[in-house]
PyMOL Python script that loads the backbone (N, CA, C, O; Angstrom):
from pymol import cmd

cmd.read_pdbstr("""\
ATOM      1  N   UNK A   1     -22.282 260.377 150.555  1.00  0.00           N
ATOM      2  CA  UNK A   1     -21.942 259.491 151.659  1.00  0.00           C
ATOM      3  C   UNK A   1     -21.252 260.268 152.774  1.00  0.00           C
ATOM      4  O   UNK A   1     -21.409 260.056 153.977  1.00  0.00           O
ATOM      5  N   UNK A   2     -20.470 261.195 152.225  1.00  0.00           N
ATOM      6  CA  UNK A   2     -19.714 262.097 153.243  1.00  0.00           C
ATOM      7  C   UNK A   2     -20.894 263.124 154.148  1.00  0.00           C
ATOM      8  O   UNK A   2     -20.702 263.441 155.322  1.00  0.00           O
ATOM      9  N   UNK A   3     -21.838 263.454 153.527  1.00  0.00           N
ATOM     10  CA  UNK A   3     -22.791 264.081 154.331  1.00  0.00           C
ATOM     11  C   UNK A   3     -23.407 263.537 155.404  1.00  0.00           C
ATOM     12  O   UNK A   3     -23.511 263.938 156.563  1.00  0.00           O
ATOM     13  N   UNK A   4     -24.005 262.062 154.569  1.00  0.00           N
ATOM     14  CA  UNK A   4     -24.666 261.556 155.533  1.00  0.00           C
ATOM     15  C   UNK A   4     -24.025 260.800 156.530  1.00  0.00           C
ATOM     16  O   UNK A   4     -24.780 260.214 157.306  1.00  0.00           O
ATOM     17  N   UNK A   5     -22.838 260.673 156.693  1.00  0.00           N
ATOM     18  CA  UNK A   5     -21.621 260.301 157.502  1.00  0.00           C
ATOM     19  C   UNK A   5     -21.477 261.444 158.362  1.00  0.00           C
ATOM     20  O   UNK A   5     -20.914 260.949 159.338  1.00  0.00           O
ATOM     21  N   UNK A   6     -21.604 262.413 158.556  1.00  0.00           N
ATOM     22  CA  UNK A   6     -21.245 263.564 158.877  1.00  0.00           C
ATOM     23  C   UNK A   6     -22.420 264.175 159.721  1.00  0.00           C
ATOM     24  O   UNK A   6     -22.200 264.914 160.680  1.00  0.00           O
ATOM     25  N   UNK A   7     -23.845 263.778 159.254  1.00  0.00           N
ATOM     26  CA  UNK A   7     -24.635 264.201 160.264  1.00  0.00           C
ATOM     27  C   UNK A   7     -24.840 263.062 161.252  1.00  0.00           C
ATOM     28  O   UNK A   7     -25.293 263.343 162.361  1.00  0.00           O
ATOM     29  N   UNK A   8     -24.586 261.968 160.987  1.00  0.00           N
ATOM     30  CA  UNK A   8     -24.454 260.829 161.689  1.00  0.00           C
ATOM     31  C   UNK A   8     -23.566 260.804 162.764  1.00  0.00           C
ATOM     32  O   UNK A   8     -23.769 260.181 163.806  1.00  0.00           O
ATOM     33  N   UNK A   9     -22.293 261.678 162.443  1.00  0.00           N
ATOM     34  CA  UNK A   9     -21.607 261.864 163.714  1.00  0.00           C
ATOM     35  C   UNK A   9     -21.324 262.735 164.548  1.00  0.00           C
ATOM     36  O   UNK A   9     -20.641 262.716 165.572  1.00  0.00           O
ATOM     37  N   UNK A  10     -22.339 264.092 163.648  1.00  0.00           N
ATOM     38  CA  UNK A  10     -23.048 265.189 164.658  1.00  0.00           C
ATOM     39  C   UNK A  10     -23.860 265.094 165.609  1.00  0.00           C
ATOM     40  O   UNK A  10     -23.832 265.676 166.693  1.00  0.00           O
ATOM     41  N   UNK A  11     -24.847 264.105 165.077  1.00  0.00           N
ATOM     42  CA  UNK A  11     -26.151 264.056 165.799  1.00  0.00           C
ATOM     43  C   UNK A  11     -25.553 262.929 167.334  1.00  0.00           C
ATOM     44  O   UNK A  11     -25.852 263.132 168.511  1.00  0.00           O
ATOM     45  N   UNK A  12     -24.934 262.129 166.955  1.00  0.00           N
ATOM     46  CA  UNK A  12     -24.042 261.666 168.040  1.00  0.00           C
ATOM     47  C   UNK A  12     -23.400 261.860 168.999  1.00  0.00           C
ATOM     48  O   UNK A  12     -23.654 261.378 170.102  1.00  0.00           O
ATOM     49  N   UNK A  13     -22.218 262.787 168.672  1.00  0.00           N
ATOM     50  CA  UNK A  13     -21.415 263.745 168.911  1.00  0.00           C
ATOM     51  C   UNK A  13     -22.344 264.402 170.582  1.00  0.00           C
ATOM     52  O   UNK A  13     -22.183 264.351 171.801  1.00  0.00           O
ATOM     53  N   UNK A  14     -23.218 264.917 169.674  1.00  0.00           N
ATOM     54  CA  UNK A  14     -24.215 265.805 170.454  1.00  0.00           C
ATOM     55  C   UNK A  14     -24.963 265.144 171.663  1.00  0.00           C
ATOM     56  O   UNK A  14     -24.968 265.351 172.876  1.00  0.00           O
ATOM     57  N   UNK A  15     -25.547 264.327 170.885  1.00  0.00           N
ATOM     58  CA  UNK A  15     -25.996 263.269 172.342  1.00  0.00           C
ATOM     59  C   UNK A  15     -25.173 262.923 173.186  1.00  0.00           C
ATOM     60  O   UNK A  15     -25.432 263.156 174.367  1.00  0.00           O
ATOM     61  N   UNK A  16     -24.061 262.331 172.862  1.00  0.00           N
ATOM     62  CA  UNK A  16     -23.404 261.717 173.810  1.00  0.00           C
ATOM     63  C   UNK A  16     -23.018 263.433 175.014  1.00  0.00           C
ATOM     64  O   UNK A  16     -23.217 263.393 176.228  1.00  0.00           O
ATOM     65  N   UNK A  17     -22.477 264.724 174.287  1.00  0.00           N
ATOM     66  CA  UNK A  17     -22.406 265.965 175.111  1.00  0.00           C
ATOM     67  C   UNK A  17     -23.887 265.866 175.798  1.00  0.00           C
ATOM     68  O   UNK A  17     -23.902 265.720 177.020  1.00  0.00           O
ATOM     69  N   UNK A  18     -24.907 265.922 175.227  1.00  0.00           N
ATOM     70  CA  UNK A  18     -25.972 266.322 176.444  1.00  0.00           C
ATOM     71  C   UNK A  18     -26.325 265.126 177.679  1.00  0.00           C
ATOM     72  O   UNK A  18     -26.892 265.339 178.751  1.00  0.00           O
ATOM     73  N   UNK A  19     -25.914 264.102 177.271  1.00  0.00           N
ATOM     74  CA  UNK A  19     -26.387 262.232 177.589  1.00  0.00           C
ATOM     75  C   UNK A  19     -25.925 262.600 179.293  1.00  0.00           C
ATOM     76  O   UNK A  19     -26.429 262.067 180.281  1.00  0.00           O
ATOM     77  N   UNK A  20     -24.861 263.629 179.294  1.00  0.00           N
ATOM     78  CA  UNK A  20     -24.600 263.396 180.946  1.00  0.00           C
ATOM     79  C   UNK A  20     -25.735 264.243 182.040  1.00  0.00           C
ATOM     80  O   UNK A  20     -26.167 264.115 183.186  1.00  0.00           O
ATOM     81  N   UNK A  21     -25.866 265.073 180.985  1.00  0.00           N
ATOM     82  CA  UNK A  21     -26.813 266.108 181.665  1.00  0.00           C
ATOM     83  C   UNK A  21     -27.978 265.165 181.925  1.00  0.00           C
ATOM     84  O   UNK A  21     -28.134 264.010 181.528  1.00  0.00           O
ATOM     85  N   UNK A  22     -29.098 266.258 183.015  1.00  0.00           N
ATOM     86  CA  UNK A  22     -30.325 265.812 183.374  1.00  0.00           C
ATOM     87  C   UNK A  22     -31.024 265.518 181.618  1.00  0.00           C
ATOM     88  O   UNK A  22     -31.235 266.196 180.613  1.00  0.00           O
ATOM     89  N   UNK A  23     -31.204 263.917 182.110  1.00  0.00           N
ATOM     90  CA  UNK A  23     -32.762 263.432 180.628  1.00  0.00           C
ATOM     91  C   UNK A  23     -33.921 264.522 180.528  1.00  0.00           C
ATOM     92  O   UNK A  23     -34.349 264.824 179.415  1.00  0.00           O
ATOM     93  N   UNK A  24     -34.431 265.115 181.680  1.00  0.00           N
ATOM     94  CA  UNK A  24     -35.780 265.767 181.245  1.00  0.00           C
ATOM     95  C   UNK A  24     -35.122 267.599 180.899  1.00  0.00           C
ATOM     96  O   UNK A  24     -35.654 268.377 180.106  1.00  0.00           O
ATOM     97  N   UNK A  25     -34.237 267.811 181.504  1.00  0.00           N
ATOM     98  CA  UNK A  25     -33.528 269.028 180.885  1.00  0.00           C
ATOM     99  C   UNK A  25     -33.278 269.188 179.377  1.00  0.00           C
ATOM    100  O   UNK A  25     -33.586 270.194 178.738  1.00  0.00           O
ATOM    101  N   UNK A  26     -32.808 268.316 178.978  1.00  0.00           N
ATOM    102  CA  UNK A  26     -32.842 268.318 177.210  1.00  0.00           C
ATOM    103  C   UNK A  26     -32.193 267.096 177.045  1.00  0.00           C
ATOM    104  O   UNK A  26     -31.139 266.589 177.429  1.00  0.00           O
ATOM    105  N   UNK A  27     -33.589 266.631 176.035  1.00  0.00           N
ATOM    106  CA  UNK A  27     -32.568 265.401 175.216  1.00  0.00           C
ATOM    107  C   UNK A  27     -32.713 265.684 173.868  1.00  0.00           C
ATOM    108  O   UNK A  27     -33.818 265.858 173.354  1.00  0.00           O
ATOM    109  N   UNK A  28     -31.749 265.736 173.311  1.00  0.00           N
ATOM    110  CA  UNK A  28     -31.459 266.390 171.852  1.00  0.00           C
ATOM    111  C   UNK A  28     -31.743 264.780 170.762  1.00  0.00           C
ATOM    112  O   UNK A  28     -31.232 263.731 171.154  1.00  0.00           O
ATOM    113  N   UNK A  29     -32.592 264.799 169.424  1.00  0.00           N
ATOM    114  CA  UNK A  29     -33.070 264.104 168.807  1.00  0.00           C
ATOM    115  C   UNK A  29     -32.018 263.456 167.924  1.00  0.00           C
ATOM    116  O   UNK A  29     -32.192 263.677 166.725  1.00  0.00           O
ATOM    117  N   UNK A  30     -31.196 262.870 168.168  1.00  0.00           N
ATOM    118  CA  UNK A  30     -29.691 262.741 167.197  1.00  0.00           C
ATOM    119  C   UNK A  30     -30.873 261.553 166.376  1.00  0.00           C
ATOM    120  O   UNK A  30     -30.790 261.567 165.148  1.00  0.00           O
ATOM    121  N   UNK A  31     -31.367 261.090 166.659  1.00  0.00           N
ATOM    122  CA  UNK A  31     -32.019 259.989 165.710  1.00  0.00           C
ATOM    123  C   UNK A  31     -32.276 260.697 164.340  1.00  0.00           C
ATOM    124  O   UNK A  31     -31.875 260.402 163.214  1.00  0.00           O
ATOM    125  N   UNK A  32     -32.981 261.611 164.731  1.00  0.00           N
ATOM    126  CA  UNK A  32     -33.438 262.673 163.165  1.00  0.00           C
ATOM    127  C   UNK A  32     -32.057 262.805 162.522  1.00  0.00           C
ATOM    128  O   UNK A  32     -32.155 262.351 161.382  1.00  0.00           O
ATOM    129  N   UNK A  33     -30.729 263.259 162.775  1.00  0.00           N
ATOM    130  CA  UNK A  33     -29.723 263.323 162.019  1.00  0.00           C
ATOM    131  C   UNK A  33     -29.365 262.052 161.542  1.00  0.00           C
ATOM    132  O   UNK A  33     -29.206 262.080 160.321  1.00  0.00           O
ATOM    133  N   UNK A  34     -29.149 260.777 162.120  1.00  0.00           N
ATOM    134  CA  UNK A  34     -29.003 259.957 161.347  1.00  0.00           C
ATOM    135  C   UNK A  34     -30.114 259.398 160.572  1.00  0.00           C
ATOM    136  O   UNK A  34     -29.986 258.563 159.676  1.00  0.00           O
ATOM    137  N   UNK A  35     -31.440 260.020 161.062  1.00  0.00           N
ATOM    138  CA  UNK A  35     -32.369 259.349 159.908  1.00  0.00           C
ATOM    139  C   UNK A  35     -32.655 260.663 158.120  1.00  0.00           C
ATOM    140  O   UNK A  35     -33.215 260.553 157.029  1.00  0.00           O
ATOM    141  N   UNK A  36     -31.899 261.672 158.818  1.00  0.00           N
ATOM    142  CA  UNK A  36     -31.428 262.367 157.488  1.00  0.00           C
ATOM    143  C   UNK A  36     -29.951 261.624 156.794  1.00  0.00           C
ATOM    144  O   UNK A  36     -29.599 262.152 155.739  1.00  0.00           O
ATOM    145  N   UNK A  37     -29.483 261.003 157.060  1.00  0.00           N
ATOM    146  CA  UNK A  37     -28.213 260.842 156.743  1.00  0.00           C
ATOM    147  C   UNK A  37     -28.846 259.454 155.750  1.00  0.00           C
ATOM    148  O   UNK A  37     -28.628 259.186 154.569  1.00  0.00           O
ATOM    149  N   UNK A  38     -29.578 258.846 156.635  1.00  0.00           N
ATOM    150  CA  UNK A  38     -29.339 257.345 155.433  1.00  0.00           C
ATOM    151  C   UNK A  38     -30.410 257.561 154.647  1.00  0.00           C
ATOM    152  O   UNK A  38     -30.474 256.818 153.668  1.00  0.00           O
ATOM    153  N   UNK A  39     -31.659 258.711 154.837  1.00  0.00           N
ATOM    154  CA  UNK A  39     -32.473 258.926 154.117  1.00  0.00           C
ATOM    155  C   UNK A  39     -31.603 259.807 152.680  1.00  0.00           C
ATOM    156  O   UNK A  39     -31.896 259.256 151.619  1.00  0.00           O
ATOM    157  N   UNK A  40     -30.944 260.633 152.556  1.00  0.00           N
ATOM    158  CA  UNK A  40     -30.330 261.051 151.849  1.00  0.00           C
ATOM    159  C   UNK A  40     -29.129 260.123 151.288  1.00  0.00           C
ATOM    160  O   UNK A  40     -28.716 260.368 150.154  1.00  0.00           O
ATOM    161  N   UNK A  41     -28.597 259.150 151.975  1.00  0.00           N
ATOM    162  CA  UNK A  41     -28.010 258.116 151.323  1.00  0.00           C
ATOM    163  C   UNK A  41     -28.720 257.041 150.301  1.00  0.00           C
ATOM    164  O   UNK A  41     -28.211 256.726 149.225  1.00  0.00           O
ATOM    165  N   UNK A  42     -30.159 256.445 150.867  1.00  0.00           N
ATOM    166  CA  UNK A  42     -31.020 255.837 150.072  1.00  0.00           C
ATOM    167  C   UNK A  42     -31.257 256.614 148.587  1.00  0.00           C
ATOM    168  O   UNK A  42     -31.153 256.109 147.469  1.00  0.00           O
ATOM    169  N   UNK A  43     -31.665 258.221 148.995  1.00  0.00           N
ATOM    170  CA  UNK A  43     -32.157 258.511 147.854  1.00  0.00           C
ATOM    171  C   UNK A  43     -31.209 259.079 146.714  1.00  0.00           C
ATOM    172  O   UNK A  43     -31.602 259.468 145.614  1.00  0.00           O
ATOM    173  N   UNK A  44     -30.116 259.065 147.084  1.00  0.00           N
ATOM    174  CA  UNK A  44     -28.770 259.259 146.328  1.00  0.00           C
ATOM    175  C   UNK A  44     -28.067 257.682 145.520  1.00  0.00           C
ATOM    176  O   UNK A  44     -27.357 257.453 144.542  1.00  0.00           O
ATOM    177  N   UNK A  45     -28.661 256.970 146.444  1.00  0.00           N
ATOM    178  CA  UNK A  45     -28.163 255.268 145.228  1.00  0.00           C
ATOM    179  C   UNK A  45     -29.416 254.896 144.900  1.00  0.00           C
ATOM    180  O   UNK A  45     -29.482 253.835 144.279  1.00  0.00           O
ATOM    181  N   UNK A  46     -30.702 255.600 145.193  1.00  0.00           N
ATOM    182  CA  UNK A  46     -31.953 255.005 144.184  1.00  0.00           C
ATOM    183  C   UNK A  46     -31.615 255.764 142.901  1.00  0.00           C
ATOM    184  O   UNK A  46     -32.058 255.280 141.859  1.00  0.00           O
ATOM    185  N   UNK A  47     -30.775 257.068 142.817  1.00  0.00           N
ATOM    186  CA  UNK A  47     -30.978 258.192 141.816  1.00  0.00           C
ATOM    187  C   UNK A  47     -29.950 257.328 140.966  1.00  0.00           C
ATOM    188  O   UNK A  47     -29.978 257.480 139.744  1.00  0.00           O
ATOM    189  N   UNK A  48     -29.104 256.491 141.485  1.00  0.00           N
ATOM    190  CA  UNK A  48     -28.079 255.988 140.597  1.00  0.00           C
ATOM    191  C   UNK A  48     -28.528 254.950 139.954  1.00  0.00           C
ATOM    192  O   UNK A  48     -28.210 254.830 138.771  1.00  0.00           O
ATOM    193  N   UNK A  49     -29.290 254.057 140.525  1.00  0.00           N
ATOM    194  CA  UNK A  49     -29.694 253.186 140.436  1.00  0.00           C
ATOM    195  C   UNK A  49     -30.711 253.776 138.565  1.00  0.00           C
ATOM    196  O   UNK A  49     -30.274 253.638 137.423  1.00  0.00           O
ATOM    197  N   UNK A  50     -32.096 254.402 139.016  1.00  0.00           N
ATOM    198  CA  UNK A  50     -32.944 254.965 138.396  1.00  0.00           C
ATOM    199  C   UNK A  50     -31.980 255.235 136.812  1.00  0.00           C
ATOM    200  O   UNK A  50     -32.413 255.050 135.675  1.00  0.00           O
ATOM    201  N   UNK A  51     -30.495 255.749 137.232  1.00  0.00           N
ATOM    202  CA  UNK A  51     -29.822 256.526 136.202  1.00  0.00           C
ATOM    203  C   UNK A  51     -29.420 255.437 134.700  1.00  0.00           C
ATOM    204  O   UNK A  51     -29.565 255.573 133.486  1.00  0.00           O
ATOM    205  N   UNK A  52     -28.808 254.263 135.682  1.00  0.00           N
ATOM    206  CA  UNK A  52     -28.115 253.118 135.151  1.00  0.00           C
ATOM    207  C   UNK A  52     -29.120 252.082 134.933  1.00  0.00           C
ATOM    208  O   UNK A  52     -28.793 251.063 134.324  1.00  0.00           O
ATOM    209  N   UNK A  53     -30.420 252.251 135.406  1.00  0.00           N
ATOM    210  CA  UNK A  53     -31.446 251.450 134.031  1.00  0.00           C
ATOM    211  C   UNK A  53     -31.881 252.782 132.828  1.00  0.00           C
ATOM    212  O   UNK A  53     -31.558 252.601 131.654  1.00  0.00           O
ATOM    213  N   UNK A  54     -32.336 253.588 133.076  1.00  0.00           N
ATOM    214  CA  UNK A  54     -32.576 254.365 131.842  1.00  0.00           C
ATOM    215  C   UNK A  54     -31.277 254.343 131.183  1.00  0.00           C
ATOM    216  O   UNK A  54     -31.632 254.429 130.008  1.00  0.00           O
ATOM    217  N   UNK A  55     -29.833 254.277 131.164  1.00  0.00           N
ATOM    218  CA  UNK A  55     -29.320 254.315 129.979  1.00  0.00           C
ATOM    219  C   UNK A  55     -28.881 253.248 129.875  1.00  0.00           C
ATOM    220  O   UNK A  55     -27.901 253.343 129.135  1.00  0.00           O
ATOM    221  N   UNK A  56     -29.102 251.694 130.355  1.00  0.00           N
ATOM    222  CA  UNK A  56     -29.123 250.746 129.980  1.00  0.00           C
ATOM    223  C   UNK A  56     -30.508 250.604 128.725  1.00  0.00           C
ATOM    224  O   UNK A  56     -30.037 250.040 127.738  1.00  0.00           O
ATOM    225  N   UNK A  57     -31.448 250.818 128.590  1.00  0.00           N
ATOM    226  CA  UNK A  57     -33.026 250.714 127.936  1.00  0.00           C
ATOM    227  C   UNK A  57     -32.365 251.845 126.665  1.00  0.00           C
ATOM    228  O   UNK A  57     -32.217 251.448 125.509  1.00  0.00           O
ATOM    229  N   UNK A  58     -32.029 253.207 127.071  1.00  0.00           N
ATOM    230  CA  UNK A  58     -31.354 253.827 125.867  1.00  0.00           C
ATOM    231  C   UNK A  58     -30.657 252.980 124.862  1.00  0.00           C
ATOM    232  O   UNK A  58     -30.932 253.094 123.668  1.00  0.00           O
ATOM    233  N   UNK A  59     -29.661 252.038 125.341  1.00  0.00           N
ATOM    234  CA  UNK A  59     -28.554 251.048 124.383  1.00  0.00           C
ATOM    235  C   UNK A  59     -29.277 250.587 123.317  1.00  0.00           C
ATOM    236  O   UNK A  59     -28.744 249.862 122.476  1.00  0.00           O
TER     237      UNK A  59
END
""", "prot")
cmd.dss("prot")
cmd.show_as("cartoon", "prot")
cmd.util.cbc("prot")
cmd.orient("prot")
């Protein structure tokens, strides 16, 4: 959660620094960092998820 918290407020961070500058000069993709962030959040509580039925079915 701390990661994906963390690129979430990089990729932000960043935009908002370039956001004043000229749009066609560079606009930096902060979307991709937060869509790494909750993509790596999803697949970190599916893994828990996945974990806590297999050793529920083990019992």
């Amino acid at each position: 959660m701390i990661i994906a918290m963390s690129l979430v407020v990089a990729g932000v961070m960043t935009y908002l620094m370039f956001s004043g500058l000229d749009e066609d000069f560079y606009h930096f993709p902060w979307k991709v960092f937060a869509g790494f962030g909750i993509m790596s959040w999803l697949v970190r509580e599916g893994l828990k998820l996945v974990r806590d039925v297999k050793k529920e079915f083990e019992e």
